[in-house]
C-alpha positions in Angstrom: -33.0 -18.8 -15.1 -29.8 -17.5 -13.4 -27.8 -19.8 -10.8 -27.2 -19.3 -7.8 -24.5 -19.4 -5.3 -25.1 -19.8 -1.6 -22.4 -18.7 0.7 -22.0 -17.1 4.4 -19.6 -14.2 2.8 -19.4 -12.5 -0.6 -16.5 -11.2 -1.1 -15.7 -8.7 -3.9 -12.2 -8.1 -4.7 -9.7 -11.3 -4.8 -6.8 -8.6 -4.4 -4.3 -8.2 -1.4 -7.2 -7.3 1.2 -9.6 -10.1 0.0 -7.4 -12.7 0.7 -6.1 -11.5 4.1 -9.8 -11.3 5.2 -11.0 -14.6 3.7 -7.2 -16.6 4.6 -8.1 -15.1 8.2 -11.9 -15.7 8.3 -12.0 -19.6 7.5 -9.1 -20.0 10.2 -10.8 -18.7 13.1 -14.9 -19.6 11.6 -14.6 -23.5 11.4 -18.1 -23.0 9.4 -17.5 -20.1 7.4 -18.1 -20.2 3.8 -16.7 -17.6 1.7 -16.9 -16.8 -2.4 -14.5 -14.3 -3.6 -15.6 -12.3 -7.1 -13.1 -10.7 -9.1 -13.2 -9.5 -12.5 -10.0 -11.1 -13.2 -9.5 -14.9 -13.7 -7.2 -15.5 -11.0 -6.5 -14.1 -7.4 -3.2 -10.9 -6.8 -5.8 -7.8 -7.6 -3.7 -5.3 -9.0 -0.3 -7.4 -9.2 -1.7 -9.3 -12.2 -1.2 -6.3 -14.5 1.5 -4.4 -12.8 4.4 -3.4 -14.3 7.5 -6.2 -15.3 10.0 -4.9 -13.1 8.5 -4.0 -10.2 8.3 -5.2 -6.4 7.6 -4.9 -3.1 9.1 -1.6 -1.5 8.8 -3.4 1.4 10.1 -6.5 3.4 7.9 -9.1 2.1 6.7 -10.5 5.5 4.9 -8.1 5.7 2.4 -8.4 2.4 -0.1 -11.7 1.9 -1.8 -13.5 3.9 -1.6 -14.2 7.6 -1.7 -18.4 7.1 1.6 -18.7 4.9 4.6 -16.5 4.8 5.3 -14.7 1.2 9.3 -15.3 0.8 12.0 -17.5 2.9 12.0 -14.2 5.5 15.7 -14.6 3.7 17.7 -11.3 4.6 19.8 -10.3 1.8 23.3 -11.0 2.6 24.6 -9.0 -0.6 24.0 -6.3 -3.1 23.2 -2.4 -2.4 20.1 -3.9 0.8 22.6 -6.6 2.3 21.5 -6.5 6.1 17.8 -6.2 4.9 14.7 -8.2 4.1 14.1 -9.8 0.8 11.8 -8.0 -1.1 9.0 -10.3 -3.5 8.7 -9.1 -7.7 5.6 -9.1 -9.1 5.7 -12.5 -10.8 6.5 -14.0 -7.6 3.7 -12.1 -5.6 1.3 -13.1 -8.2 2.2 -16.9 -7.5 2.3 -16.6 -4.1 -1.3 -15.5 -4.3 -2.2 -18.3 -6.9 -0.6 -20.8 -4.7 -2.5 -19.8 -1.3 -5.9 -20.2 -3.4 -4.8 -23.9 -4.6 -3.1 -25.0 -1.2 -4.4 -23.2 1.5 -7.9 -21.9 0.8 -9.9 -23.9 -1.8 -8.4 -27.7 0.0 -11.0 -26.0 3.1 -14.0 -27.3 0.7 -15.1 -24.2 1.9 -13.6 -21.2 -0.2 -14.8 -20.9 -3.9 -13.3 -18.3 -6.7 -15.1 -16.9 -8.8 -13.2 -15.3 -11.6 -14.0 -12.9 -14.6 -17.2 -12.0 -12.6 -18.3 -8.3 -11.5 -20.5 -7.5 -9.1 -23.6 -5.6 -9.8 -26.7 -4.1 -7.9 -26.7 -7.1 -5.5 -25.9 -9.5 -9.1 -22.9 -11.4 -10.4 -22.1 -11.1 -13.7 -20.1 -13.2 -15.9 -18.0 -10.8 -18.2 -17.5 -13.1 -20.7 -20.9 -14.7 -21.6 -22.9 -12.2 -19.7 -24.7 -14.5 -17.3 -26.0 -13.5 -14.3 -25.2 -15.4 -11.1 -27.4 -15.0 -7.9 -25.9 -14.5 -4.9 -27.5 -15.5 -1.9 -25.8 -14.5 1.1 -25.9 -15.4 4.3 -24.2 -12.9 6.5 -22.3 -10.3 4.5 -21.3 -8.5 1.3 -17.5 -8.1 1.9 -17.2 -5.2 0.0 -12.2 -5.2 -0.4 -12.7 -2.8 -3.1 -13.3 0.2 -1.3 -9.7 1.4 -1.5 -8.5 -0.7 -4.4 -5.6 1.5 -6.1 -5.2 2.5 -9.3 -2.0 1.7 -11.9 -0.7 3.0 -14.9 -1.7 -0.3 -16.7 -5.1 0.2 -16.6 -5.9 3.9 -15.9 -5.8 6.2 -19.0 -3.2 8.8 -18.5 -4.7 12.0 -16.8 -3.6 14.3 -19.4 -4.3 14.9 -23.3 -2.1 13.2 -26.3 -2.0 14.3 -29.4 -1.2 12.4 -33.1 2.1 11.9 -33.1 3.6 11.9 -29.5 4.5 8.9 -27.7 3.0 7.6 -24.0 3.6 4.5 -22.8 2.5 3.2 -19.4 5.8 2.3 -17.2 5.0 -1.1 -17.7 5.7 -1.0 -21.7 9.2 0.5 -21.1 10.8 -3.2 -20.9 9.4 -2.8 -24.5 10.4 0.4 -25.8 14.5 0.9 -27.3 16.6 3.9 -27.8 15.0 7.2 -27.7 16.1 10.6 -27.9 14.8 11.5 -24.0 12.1 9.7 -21.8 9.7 12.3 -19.9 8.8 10.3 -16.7 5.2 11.8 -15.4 4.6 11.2 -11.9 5.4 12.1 -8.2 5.2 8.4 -6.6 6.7 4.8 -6.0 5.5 3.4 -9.6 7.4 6.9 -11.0 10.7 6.2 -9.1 10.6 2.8 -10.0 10.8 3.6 -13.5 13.4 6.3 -13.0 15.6 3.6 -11.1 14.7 0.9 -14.3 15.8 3.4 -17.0 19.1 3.8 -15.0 19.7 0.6 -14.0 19.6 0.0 -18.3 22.1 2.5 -19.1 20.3 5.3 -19.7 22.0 8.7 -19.1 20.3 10.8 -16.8 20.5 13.9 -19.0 18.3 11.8 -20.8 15.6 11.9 -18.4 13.3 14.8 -17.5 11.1 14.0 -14.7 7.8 15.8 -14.4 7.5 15.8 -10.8 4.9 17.9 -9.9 4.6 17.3 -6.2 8.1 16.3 -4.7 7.7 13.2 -2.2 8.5 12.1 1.5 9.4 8.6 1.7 10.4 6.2 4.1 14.2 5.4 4.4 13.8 1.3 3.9 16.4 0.2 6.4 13.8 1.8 9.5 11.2 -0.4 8.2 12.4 -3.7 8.9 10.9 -7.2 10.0 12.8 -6.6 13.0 11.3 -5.2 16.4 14.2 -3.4 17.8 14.2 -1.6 14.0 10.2 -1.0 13.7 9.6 0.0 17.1 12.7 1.5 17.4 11.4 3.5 14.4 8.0 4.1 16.1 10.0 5.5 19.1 11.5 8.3 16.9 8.6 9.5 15.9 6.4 9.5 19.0 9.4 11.3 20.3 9.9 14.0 17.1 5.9 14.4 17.6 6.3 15.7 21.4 7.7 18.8 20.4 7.3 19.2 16.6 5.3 22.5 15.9 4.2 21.4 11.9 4.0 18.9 9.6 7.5 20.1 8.1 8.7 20.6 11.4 7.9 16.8 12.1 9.4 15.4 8.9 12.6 17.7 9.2 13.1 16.3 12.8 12.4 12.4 11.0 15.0 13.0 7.9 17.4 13.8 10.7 16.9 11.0 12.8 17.1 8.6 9.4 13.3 7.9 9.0 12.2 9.7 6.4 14.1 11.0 3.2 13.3 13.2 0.2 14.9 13.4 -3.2 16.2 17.0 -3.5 17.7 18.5 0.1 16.5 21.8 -1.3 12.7 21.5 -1.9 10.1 20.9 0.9 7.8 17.9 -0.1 3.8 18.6 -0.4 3.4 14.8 -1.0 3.7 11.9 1.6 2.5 9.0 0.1 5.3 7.7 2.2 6.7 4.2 0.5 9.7 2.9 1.3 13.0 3.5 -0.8 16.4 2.2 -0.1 19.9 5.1 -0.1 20.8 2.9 -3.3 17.6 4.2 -4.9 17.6 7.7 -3.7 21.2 8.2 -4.7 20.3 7.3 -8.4 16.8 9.2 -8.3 19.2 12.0 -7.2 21.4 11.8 -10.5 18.5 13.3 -12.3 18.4 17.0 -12.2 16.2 17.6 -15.4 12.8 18.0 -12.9 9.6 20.2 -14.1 7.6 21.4 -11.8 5.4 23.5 -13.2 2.1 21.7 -12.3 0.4 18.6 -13.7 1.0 17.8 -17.0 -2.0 18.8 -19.3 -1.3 18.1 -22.9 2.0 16.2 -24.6 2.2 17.3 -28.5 5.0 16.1 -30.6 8.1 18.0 -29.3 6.1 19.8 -26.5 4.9 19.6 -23.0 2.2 21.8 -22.1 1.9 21.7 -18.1 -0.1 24.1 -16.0 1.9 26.6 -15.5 4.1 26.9 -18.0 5.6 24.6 -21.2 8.3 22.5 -21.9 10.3 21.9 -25.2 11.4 18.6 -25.5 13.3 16.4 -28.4 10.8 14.6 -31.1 10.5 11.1 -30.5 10.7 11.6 -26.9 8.4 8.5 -25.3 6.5 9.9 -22.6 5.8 7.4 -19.6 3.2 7.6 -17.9 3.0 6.7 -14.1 0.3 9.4 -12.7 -2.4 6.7 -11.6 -3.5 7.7 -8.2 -2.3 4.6 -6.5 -4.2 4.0 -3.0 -7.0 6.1 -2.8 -7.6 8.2 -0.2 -11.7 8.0 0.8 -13.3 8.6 3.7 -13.4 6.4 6.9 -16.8 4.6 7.2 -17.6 1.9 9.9 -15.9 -1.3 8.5 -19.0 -3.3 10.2 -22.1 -1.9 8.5 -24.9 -3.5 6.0 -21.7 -4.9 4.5 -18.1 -5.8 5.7 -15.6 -2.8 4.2 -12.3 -3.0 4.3 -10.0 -0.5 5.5 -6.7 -0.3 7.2 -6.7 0.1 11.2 -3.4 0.8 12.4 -1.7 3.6 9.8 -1.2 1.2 6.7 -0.1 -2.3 6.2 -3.3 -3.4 4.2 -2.8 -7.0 4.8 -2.8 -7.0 7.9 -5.8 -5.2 8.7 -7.7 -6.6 6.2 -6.5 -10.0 8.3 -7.5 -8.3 11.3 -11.3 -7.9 10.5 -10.6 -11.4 9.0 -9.7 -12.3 12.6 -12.7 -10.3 14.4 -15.3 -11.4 12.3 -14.3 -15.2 12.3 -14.1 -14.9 16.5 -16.8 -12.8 16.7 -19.0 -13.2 13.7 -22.5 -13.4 16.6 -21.4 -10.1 18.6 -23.0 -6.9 17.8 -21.5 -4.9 15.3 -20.8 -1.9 17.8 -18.4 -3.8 19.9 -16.4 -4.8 16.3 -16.3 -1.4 15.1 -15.2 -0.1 18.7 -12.9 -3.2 18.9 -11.4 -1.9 15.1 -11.7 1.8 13.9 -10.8 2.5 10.4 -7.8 4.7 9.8 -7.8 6.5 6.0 -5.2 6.7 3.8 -3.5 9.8 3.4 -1.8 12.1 1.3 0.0 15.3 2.6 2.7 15.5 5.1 -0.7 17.3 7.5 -2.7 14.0 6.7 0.2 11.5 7.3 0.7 12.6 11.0 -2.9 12.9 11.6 -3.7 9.3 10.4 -0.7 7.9 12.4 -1.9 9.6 15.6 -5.7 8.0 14.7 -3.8 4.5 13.7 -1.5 4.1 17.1 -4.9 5.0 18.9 -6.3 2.4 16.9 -3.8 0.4 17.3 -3.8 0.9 21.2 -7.3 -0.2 20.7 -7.3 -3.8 19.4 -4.0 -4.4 20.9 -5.9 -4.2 24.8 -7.9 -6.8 23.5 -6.1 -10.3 24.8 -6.9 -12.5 21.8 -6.4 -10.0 19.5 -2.9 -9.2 20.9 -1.9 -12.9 21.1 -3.4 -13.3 18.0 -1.2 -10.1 16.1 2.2 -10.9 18.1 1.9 -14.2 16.1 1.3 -13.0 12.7 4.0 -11.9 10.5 2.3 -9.2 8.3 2.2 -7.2 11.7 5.0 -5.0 11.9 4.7 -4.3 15.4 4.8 -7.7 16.2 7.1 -8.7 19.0 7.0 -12.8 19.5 8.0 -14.2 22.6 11.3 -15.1 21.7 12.4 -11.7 21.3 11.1 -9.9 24.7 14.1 -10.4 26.4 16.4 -9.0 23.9 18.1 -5.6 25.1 17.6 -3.5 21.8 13.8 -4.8 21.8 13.4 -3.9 25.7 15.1 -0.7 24.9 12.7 0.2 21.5 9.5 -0.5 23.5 10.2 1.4 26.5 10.9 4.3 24.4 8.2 4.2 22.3 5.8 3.9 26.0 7.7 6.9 27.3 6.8 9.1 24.3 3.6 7.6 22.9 1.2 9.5 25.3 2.4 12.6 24.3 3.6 11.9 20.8 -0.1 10.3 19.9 -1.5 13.6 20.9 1.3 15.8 19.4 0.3 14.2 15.7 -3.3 14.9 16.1 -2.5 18.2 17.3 -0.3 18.5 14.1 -2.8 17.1 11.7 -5.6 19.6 13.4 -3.7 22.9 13.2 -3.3 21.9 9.6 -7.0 21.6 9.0 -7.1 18.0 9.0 -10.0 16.3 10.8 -9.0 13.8 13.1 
């Protein structure tokens, strides 16, 4: 017969969002039992087969778990980000996560792991013997896969490869020597990352061709700080760019000029706002680069040859193709995060963990209320892809936000917690530059909130 396991919430994914909710959960829910299932042995989700060289593009404090602080909060005091927040590699995120299971969670007596298990048609499954496991749950199937992104390192490579040619996931690259040219494949964050790794090893740029088929809008780093005169300052700018922006390129011209947002090439308008974080040191080497394609997605690599789709591209034998065109975070649609089952979504615009924390937080207060009031207390905001979908979902988000903020344990509850960016503690109210960034951001919000929706609409987004 199969076992069983008896516990008040299953949840399914031991990634990022999984352990905000469940870190959250047991801290407010004295009784609360929760089981995490994960196909993988240990807790970090996606981390635990990212790339080598990779981290955080942004200040640590703000990814984890709301309990225990990931990093010192160290700012760096030299190098090309002196002035800003430390920023967490993988093999450090990956402990962090390990760590919070062993110290923090499990010592409750009331948190259990389940590793190497999936979750199937209401039944665990042991991947490695095949066993089935019976869950038997007594409030809620936590379902903090919904958005789960995917990587390089374990998505195939969206395009065809024939005998002979070489592809290698960005995370092989550490991996790979000399080569006659690398052909980087890939619009986003895991893409620039391994532009800025093969310069940072001497590569020449010439060396490089970067089949870019969507150029991107990205945060500069240094407005996206731990800092609330710098985030709400930040904020401020944009509710005020909003007011009188008349389209999405409109609104992201006004933000490059005010030092929010940059792009890689001055000349080419970006179709893709993803929007991570990347620091001037970055986007001065990404910049060095001027072998781009963009003739369309890459369809086919042949020995010697790129065939994209609109057009081909010689390039040297031996040339190692990398491939970083995962999706990354998908982008699904919005669907009550209170339902038959618990589904995790971001609130405010972004910042996983800390909405994932935030239903952690709501459903360990309020676990007895009626779903209604939780899903009124916490609409989802989806992910987002084009500049049109970027400002619509931050006008939904800061009405979201504006939401569960007006709620007085929630609020007391998020100025405490440093995965909030937003957060202002009490310490910091009476600071000038704090007093000045909030009042701006309440002079403009009204109209800014609207002038993003308004935005997002004329461009056919649904808001």
């Amino acid at each position: 017969m199969a076992r069983s396991v008896d516990t008040d919430y299953l949840v399914v994914g031991a990634g990022a969002a999984g352990m905000a909710f469940v870190d959250a959960l047991v801290d407010h829910d004295p009784t609360a039992h929760a089981t995490l299932v994960d196909r993988r042995a240990a807790p970090g989700g996606h981390w635990l087969d990212a790339y080598p060289f990779v981290r955080l593009h942004q200040a640590s404090q703000f990814y984890g778990v709301a309990s225990t602080r990931l990093g010192s909060g160290r700012v760096q005091e030299a190098g090309p980000e002196r002035g800003m927040h430390e920023r967490a590699t993988g093999p450090e995120i990956t402990a962090y996560y390990a760590a919070v299971l062993a110290e923090r969670l499990l010592p409750t007596g009331r948190v259990e792991l389940l590793g190497g298990h999936e979750y199937r048609d209401g039944l665990l499954v042991d991947l490695a013997s095949g066993a089935v496991v019976e869950p038997r749950v007594r409030r809620r199937v936590v379902d903090a896969r919904y958005l789960a992104p995917s990587i390089p390192a374990v998505t195939p490579p969206p395009f065809d490869v024939d005998d002979g040619a070489s592809v290698v996931p960005a995370g092989a690259l550490p991996d790979v020597g000399e080569a006659p040219a690398f052909v980087v494949v890939g619009s986003g964050k895991t893409a620039t990352d391994a532009v800025v790794w093969l310069l940072g090893r001497g590569t020449d740029p010439d060396a490089i061709l970067w089949v870019r088929p969507r150029d991107p809008w990205m945060l500069d780093r240094a407005a996206v700080q731990p800092d609330p005169a710098v985030f709400l300052g930040m904020a401020g700018i944009l509710m005020a760019a909003a007011c009188d922006a008349s389209s999405p390129d409109d609104l992201f011209l006004r933000l490059e000029d005010a030092g929010v947002m940059t792009r890689i090439d001055p000349a080419v308008m970006p179709t893709m706002a993803r929007t991570p974080t990347l620091g001037r040191w970055e986007l001065e080497l990404l910049r060095s680069v001027t072998r781009v394609v963009r003739d369309g997605h890459l369809r086919r690599v042949e020995p010697g040859r790129l065939v994209l789709d609109s057009g081909e591209v010689a390039v040297p034998h031996g040339a190692v193709v990398v491939h970083c065109a995962a999706y990354g975070l998908h982008v699904r649609p919005a669907l009550p995060i209170w339902g038959e089952r618990i589904t995790l979504q971001s609130v405010r615009a972004g910042f996983p963990p800390f909405c994932a924390a935030l239903v952690g937080h709501v459903e360990g207060t309020r676990h007895d209320r009626p779903d209604a009031e939780k899903n009124a207390l916490c609409p989802p905001t989806p992910y987002w892809s084009t500049p049109a979908d970027w400002a619509a979902m931050q006008g939904r988000g800061a009405r979201a936000a504006a939401t569960f903020m007006a709620d007085p344990d929630v609020a007391a509850w998020a100025h405490s917690v440093l995965l909030n960016p937003a957060r202002v503690p009490p310490e910091e109210t009476a600071r000038p530059e704090v007093r000045a960034a909030v009042a701006r951001y309440l002079e403009y919000a009204p109209a800014g909130i609207a002038g993003l929706e308004r935005i997002g609409r004329d461009a056919g987004v649904r808001v």
